[in-house]
Every structure is written in structure tokens, then in C-alpha cells.
C-alpha positions as CSV (number, residue, x, y, z in Angstrom):
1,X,29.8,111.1,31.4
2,X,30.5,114.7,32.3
3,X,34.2,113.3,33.4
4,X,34.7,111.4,30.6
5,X,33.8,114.7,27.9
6,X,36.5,116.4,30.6
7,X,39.4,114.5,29.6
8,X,37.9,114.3,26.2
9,X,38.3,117.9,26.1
10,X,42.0,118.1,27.6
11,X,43.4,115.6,25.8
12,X,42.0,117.0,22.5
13,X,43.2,120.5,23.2
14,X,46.8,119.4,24.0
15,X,47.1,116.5,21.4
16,X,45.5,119.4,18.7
17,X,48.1,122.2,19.9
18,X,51.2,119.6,20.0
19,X,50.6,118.3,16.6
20,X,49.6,121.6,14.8
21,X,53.1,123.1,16.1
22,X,55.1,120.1,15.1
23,X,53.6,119.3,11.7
24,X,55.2,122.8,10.3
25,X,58.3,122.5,12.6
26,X,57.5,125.1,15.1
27,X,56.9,128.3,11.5
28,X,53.5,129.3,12.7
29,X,53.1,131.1,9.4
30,X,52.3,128.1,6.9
31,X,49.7,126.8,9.1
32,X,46.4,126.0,7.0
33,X,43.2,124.5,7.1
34,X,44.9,120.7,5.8
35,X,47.4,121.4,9.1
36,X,44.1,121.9,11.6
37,X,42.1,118.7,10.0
38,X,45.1,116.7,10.7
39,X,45.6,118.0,14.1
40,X,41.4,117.4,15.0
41,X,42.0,114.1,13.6
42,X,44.8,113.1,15.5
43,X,43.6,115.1,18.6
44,X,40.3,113.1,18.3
45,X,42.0,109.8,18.7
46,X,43.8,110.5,22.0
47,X,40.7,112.4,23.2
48,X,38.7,109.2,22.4
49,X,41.2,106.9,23.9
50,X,41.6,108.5,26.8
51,X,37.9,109.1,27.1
52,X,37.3,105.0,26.7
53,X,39.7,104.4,29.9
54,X,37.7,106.8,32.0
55,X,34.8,104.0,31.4
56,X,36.5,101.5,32.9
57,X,36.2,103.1,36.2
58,X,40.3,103.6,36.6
59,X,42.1,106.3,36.9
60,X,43.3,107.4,33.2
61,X,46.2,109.1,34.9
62,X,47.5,106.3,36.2
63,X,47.3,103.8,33.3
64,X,50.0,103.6,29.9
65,X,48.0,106.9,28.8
66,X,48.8,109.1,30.7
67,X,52.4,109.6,28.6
């Protein structure tokens, strides 16, 4: 379990930072509140995704996921 809230926490962190620079094309001054929710959103669905493989017992590294 502790693993699996590991590469929760990874993947969430650089999913989150990834999408928040992209969504305003790299101008870190029109970030806002909308920008984060979007990021958390879409940095809770690779966190969970790659979370759910870590179940399985394989190596998430080594599966489609780890692009």
C-alpha cells in the first residue's frame, strides 16, 4: 500500500507540474486557481492509473505506463 501511495505521489507531482506549465504555454504569470484544478485533475488520473498497476504485483516501470 505504502508503494502504491509512492508512485501515487510521483506521478501526481510530475503529471501536476507538466500540465500546469503547458496549459498557459510555458507564461507562469496567468496561472490561476482554474489552471491548478485542471492540473489535480489530470494529475489524479495518472497518479491513480499508475497506482492501480502497482496492484497487480508488476513492475509499473516496466509496463505501457511508464511513458
Amino acid at each position: 500500500m505504502y508503494r502504491a501511495f509512492q508512485h501515487f505521489s510521483e506521478k501526481f507531482t510530475l503529471a501536476w507540474s507538466a500540465c500546469m506549465i503547458c496549459m498557459v504555454q510555458g507564461d507562469l504569470s496567468v496561472l490561476s486557481l482554474y489552471h491548478a484544478f485542471t492540473a489535480s485533475k489530470t494529475g489524479a488520473l495518472t497518479g491513480l492509473a499508475y497506482a492501480l498497476v502497482s496492484f497487480t504485483g508488476k513492475d509499473p516501470k516496466s509496463t505501457f505506463l511508464a511513458a
